[in-house]
DRENVOLO-602711 format. One record per residue (C-alpha): residue in three letters; x, y, z. Coordinates in nm, 4 decimals, always signed. Last residue first. Layout:
<nodes>
NODE; residu; x; y; z
NODE; ala; X; Y; Z
...
</nodes>
This chain:
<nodes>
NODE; residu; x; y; z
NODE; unk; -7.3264; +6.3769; +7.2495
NODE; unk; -6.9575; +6.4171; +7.2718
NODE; unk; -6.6716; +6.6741; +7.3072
NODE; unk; -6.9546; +6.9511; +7.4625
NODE; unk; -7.0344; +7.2015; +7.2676
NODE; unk; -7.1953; +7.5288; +7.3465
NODE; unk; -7.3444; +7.7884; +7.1702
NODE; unk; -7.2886; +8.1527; +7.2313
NODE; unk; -7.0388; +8.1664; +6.9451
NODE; unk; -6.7216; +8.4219; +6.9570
NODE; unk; -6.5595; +8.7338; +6.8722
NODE; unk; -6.8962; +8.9582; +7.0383
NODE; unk; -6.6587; +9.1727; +7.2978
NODE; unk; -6.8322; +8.9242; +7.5982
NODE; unk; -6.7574; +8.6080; +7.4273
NODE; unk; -6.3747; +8.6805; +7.3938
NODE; unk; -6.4312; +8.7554; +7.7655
NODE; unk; -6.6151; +8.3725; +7.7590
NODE; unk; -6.3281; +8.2527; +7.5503
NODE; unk; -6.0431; +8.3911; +7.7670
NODE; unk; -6.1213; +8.2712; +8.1136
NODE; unk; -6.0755; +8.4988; +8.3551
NODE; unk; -5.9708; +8.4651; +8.6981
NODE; unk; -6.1074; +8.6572; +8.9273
NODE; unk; -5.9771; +8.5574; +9.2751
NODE; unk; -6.1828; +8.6132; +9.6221
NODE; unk; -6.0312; +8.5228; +9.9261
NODE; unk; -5.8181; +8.7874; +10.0141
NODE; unk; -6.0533; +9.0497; +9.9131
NODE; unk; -6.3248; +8.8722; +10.0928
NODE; unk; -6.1220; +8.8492; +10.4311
NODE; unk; -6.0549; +9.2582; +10.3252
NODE; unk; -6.3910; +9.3387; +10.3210
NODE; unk; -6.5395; +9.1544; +10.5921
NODE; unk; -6.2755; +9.3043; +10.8294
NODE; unk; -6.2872; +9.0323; +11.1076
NODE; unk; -6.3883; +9.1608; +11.4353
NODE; unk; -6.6676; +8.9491; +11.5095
NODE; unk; -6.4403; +8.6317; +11.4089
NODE; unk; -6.5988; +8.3650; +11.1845
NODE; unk; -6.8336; +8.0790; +11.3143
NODE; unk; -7.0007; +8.3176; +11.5945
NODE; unk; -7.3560; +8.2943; +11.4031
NODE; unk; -7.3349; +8.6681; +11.3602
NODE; unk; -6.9720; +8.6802; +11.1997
NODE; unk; -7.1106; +8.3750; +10.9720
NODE; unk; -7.3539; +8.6220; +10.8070
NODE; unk; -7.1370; +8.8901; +10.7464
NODE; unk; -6.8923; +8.6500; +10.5403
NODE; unk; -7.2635; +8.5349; +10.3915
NODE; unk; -7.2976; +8.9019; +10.2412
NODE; unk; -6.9455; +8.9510; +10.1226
NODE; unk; -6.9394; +8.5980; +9.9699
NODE; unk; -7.2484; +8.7370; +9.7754
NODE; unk; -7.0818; +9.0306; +9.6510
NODE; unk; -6.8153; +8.7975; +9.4958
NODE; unk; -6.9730; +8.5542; +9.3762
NODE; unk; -7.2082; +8.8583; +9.1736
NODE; unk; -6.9030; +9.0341; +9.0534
NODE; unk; -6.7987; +8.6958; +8.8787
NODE; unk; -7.1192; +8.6367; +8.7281
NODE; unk; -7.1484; +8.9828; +8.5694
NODE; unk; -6.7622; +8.9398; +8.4437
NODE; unk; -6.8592; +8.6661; +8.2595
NODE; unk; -7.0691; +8.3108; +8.2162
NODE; unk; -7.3143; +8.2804; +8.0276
NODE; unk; -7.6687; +8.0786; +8.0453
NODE; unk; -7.6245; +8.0442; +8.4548
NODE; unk; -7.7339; +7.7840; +8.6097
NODE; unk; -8.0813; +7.8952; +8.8229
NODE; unk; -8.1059; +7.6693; +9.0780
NODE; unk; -8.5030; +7.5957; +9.0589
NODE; unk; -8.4175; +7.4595; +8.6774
NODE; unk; -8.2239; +7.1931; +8.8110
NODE; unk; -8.4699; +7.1154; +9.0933
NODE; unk; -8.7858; +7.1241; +8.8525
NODE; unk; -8.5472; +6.8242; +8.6178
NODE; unk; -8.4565; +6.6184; +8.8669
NODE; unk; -8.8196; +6.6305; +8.9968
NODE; unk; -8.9176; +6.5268; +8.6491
NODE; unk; -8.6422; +6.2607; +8.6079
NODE; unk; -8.7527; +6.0125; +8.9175
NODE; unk; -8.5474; +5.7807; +8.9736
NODE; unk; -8.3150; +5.9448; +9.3240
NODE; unk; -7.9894; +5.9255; +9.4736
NODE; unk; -7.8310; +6.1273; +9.2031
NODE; unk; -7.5343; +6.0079; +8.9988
NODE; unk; -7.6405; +5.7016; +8.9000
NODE; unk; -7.6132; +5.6918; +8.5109
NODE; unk; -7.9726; +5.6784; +8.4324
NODE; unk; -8.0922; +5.9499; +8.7289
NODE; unk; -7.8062; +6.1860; +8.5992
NODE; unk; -7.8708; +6.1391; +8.2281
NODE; unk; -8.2040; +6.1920; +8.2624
NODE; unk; -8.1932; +6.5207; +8.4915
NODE; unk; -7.9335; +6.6879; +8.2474
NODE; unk; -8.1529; +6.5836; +7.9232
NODE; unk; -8.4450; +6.7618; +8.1132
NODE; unk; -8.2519; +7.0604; +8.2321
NODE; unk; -8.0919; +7.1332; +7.8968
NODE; unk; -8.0160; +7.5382; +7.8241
NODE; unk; -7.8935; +7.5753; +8.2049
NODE; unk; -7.7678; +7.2373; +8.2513
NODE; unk; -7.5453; +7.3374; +7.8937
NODE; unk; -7.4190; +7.6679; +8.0501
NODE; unk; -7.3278; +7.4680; +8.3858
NODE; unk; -7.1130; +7.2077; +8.1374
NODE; unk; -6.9887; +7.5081; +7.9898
NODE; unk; -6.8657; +7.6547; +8.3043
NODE; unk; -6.7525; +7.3638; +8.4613
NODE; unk; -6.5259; +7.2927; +8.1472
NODE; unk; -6.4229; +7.6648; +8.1398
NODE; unk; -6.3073; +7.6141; +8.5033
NODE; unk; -6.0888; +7.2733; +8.4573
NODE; unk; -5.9107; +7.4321; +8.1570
NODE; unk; -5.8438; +7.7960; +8.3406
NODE; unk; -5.6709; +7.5360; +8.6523
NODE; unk; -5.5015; +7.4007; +8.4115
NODE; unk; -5.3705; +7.7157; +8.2819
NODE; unk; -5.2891; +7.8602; +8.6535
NODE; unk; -5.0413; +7.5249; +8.7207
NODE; unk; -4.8133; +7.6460; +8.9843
NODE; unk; -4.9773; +7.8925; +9.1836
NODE; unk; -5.3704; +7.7842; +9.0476
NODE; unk; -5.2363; +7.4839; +9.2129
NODE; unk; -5.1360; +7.5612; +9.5414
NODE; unk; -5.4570; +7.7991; +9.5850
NODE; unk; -5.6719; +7.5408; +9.5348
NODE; unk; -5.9802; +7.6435; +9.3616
NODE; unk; -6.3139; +7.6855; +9.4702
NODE; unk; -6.6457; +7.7166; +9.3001
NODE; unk; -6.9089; +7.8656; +9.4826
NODE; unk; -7.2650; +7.7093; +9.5991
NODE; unk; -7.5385; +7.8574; +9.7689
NODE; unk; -7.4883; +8.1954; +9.5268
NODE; unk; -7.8035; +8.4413; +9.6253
NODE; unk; -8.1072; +8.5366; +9.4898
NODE; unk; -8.3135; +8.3797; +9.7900
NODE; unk; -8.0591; +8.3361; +10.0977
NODE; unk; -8.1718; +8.5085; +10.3554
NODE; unk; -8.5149; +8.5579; +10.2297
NODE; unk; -8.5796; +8.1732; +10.1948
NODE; unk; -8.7135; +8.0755; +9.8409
NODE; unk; -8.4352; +7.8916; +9.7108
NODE; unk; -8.2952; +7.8043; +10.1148
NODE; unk; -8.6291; +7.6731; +10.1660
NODE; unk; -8.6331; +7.7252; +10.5488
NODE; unk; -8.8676; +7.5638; +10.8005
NODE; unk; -9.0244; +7.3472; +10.5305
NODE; unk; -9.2697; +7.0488; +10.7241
NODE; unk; -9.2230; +6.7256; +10.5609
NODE; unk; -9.5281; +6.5440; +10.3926
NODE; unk; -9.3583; +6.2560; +10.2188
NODE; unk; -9.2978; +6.4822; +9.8971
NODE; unk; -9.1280; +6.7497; +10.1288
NODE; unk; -8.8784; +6.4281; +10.2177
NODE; unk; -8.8501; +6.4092; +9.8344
NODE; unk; -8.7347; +6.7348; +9.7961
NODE; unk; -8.5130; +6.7604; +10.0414
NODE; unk; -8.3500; +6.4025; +9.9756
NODE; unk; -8.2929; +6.5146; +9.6227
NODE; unk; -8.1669; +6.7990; +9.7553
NODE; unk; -7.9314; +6.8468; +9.9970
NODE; unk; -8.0897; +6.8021; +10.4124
NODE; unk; -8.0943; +6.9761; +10.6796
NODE; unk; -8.2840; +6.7731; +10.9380
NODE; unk; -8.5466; +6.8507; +11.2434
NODE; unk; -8.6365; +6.6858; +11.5794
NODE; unk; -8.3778; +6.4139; +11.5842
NODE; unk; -8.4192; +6.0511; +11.7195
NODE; unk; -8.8040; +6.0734; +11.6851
NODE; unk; -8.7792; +5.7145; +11.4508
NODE; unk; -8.9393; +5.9791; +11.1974
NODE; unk; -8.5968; +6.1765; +11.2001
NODE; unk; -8.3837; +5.9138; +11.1536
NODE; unk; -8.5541; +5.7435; +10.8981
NODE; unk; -8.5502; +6.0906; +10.6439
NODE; unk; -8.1784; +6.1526; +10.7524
NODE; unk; -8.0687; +5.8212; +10.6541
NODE; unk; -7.9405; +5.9202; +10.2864
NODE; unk; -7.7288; +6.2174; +10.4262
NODE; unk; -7.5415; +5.9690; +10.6539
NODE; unk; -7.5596; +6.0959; +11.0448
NODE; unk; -7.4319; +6.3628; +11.2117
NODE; unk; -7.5912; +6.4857; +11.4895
NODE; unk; -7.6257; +6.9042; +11.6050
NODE; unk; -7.7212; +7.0069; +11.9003
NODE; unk; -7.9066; +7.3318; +11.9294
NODE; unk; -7.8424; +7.6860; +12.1194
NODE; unk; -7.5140; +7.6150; +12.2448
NODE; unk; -7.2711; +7.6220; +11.9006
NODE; unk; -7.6126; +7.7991; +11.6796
NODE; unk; -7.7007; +8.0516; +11.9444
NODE; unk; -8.0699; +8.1049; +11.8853
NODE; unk; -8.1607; +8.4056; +11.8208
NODE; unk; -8.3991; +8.3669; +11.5096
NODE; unk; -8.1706; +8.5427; +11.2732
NODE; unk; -7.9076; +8.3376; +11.4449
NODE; unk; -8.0874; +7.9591; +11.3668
NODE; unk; -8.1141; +8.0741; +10.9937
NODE; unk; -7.7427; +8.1229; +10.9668
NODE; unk; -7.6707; +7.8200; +11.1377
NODE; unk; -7.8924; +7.6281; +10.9560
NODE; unk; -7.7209; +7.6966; +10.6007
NODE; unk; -7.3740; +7.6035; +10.7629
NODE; unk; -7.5082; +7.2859; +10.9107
NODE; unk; -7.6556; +7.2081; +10.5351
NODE; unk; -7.3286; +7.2808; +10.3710
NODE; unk; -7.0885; +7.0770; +10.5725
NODE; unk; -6.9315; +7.1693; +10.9609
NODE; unk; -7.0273; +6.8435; +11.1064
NODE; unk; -7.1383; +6.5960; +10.8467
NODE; unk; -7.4968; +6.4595; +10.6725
NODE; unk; -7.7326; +6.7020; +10.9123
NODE; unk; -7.9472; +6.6246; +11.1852
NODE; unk; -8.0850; +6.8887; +11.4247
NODE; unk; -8.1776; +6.7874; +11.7521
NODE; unk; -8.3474; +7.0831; +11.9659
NODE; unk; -8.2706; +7.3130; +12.2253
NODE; unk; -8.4390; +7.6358; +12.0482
NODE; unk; -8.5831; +7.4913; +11.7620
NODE; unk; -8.9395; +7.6735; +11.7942
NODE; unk; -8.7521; +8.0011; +11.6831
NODE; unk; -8.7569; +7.8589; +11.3710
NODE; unk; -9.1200; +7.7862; +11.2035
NODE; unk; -9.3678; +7.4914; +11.2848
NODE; unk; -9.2136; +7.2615; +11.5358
NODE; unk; -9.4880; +7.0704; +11.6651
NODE; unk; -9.4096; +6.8038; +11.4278
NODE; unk; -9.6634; +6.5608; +11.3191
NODE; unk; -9.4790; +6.5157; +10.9879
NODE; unk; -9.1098; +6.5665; +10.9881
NODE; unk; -8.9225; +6.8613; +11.0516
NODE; unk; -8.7055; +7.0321; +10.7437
NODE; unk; -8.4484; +7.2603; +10.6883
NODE; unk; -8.3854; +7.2720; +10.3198
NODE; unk; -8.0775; +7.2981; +10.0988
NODE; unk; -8.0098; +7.3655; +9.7204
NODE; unk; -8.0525; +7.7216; +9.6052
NODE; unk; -7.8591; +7.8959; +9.4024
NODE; unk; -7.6200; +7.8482; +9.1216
NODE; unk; -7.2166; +7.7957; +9.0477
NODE; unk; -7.0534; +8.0976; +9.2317
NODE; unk; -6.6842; +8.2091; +9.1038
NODE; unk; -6.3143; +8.2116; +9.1963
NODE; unk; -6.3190; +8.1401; +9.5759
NODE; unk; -5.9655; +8.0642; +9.5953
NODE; unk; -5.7857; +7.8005; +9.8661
NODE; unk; -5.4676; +7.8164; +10.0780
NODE; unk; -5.6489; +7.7218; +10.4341
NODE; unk; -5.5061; +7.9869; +10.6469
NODE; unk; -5.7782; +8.0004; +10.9719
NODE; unk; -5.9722; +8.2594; +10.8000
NODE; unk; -5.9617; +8.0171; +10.4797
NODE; unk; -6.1224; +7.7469; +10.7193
NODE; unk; -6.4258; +7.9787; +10.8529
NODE; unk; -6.5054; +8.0592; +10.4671
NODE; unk; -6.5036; +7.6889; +10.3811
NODE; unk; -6.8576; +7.6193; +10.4928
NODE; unk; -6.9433; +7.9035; +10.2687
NODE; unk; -7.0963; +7.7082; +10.0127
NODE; unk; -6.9127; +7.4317; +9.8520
NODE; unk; -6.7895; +7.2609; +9.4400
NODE; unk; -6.4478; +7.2334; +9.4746
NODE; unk; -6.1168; +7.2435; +9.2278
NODE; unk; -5.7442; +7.1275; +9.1848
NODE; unk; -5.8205; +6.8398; +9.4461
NODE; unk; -5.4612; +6.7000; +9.4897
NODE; unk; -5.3068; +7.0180; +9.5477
NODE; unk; -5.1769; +6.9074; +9.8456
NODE; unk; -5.4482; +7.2315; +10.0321
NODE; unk; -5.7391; +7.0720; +9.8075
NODE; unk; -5.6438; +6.7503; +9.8901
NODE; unk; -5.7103; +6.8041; +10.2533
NODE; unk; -6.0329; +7.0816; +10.2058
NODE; unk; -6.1889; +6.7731; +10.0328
NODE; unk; -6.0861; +6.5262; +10.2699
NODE; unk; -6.2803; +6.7004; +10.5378
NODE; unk; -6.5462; +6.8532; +10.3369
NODE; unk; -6.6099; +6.4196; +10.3109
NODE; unk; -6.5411; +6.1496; +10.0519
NODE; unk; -6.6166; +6.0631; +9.6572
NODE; unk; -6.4703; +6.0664; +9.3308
NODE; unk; -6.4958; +6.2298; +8.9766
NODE; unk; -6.1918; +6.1091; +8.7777
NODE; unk; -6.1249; +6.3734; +8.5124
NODE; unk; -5.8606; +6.2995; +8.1878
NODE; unk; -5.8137; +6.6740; +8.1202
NODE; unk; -5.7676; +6.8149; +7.7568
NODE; unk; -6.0257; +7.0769; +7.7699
NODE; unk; -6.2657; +6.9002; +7.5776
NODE; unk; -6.1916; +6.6116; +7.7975
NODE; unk; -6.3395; +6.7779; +8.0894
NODE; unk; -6.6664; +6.8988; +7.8365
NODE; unk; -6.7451; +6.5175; +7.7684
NODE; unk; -7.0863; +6.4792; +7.8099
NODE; unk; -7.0741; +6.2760; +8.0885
NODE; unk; -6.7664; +6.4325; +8.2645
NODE; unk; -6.8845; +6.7982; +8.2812
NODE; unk; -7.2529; +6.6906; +8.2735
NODE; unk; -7.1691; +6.5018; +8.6315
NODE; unk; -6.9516; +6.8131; +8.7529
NODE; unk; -7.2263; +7.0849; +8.5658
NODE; unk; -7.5042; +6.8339; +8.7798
NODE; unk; -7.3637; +6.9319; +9.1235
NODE; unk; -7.7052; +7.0686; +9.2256
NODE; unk; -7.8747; +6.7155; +9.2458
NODE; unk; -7.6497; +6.6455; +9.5557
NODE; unk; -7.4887; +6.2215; +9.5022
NODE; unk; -7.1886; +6.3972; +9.6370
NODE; unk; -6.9506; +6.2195; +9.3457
NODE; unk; -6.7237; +6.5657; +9.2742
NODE; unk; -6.4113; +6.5286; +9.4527
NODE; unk; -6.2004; +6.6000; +9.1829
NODE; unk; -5.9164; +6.3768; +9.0792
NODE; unk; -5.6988; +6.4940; +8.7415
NODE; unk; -5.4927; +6.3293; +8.4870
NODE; unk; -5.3246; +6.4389; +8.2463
NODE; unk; -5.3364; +6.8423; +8.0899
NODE; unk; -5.2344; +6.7730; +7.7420
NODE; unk; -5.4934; +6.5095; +7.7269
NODE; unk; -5.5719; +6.3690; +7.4046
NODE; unk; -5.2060; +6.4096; +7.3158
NODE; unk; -5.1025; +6.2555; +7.6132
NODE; unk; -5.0122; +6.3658; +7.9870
NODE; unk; -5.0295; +6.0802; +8.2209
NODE; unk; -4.9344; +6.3240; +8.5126
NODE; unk; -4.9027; +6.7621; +8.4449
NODE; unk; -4.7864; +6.9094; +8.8016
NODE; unk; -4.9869; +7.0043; +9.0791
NODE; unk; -4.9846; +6.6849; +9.2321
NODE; unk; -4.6560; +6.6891; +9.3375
NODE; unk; -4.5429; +6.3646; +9.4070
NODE; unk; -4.6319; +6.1103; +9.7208
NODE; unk; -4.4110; +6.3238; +9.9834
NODE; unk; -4.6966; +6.5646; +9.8868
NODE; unk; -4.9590; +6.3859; +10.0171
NODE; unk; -4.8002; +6.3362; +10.3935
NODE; unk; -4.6590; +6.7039; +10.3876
NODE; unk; -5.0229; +6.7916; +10.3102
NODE; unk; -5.1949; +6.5864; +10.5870
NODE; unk; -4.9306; +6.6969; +10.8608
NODE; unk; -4.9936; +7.0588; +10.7603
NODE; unk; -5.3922; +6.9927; +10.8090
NODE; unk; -5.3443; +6.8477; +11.1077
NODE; unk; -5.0938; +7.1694; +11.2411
NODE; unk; -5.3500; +7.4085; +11.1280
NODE; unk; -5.5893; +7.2971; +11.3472
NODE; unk; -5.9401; +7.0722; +11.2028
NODE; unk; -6.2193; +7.2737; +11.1030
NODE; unk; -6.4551; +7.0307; +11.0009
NODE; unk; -6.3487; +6.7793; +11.2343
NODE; unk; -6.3770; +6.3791; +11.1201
NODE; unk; -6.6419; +6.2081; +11.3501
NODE; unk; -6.5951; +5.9335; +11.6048
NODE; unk; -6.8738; +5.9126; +11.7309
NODE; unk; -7.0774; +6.0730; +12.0612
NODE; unk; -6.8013; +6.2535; +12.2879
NODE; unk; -6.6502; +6.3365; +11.9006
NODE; unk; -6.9419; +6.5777; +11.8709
NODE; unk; -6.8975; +6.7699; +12.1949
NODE; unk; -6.5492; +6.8245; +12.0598
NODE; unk; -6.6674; +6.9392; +11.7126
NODE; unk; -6.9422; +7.1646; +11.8513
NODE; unk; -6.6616; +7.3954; +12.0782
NODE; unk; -6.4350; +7.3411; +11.7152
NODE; unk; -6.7009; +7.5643; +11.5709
NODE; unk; -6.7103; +7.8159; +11.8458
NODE; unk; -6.2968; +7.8468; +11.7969
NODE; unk; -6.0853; +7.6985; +12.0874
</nodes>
């Protein structure tokens, strides 16, 4: 039994929780299941306007940082590219599910998934997205005031085995405490965090921004900034993953659905007050207030261009975090860093921005509608 599925099993004593790391066998059953239902892989409801059909991507998290998914369907840059996206919802569970069908062509995560790719989950790390997002957090009153003070604490995050529990666990093992023994960990809804931890049924909470940033707003006490944080300042917190089965048998596609992310992170990056309007108006972040929107977008550092800097840079930072999660116990001790990271990591170009790179194209970018 691996350290993380130690924390699953205690979990499941206390709710019935979907693993984060589920066997191998699960995760077969789940793909034979979705594939018996078509490939997914393949072109569907192709048309003129959208040589590439129909796609689902798991992209409605309600986290301000996935704002090039919101801007990508908002402003048009999906359709652009001649895919008909349908942003939905659910859990890292159902995400890594669809994408091993092929039902998910593409993920927004930090290395959550790393421990699930040892374990032969057919997915691509094939770029990093922006910095940032996460904060560990105790509420007001607290005598917890920095990290080795958690030591045999509650820690609440939204899911078992998501971002936020993978950002604490590297922080809890740089202050030697054993992140599977060392802490327990509670799941509860992202959104009920804030009320869970002032009713003094957890002592401290992970937590996505906007609910970060507004719990600091409420007086919260910041353990770990993850934008500011030493461990992780400067570095990707979330990469964009593709699924292997599809970049096998539908690699353009998959090059449509990445440009579109790409300029739609290129236009956050020029446009962080339009891109904080349009997500409070429309619903897609758990928050009305525009200005904060706005200081978190611009906090997690989109990138203006995409290229062969950006790609080098996902890939050195998986390298550092793969190092990371051998200390916490959540990947092997004996893994070859190098060569899980080889394995892993896929650069795949996309023509324009190389194109872009030898000066034979426009730095500006357009989205198919205003």
């Amino acid at each position: 039994m691996t350290k993380v599925q130690q924390i699953i099993e205690t979990d499941k004593c206390r709710r019935d929780f979907s693993p984060a790391f589920s066997p191998a066998t699960a995760l077969l059953a789940a793909v034979i299941l979705l594939n018996g239902c078509g490939n997914p892989s393949k072109n569907r409801d192709v048309s003129k306007e959208f040589p590439f059909g129909k796609v689902e991507i798991q992209g409605l998290s309600g986290a301000a940082c996935a704002a090039p998914g919101y801007i990508a369907e908002a402003k048009g840059f999906f359709a652009a590219e001649g895919i008909d996206v349908t942003l939905v919802s659910g859990t890292f569970e159902t995400n890594k599910t669809g994408l091993a069908s092929g039902k998910f062509p593409i993920a927004i995560g930090d290395f959550q998934y790393f421990p699930s790719a040892n374990e032969g989950l057919d997915i691509k790390l094939v770029g990093g997205l922006h910095e940032g997002c996460i904060k560990l957090l105790v509420p007001p009153g607290s005598s917890i005031r920095e990290g080795k003070d958690l030591v045999g604490k509650r820690i609440g995050v939204d899911e078992i085995g998501g971002s936020p529990m993978a950002i604490t666990s590297v922080f809890l093992a740089h202050h030697n405490i054993n992140p599977v023994n060392g802490v327990e960990w509670l799941p509860f809804p992202g959104d009920q965090l804030q009320a869970v931890a002032e009713k003094g049924e957890v002592d401290a909470v992970a937590l996505w921004d906007p609910f970060g940033a507004l719990a600091i707003r409420k007086g919260y006490h910041v353990l770990c900034d993850i934008g500011e944080h030493p461990l992780f300042a400067g570095k990707y917190c979330c990469f964009l993953y593709v699924s292997g089965k599809q970049l096998k048998e539908n690699p353009e596609r998959i090059k449509a659905i990445l440009r579109a992310y790409h300029k739609a992170g290129e236009w956050v990056s020029a446009h962080p007050e339009e891109t904080a309007k349009i997500l409070v108006e429309k619903g897609y972040v758990a928050a009305d207030d525009p200005e904060l929107i706005a200081e978190l977008i611009e906090s997690y550092r989109y990138h203006a261009k995409h290229g062969a800097k950006t790609r080098l840079k996902a890939k050195e930072d998986a390298l550092y975090f793969t190092n990371e999660l051998k200390r916490t116990g959540f990947l092997p001790a004996d893994l070859d860093a190098h060569s899980f990271v080889d394995k892993l990591y896929y650069e795949l170009k996309v023509e324009d921005e190389e194109n872009a790179a030898e000066g034979h194209s426009s730095n500006e970018v357009k989205p198919a509608h205003n």
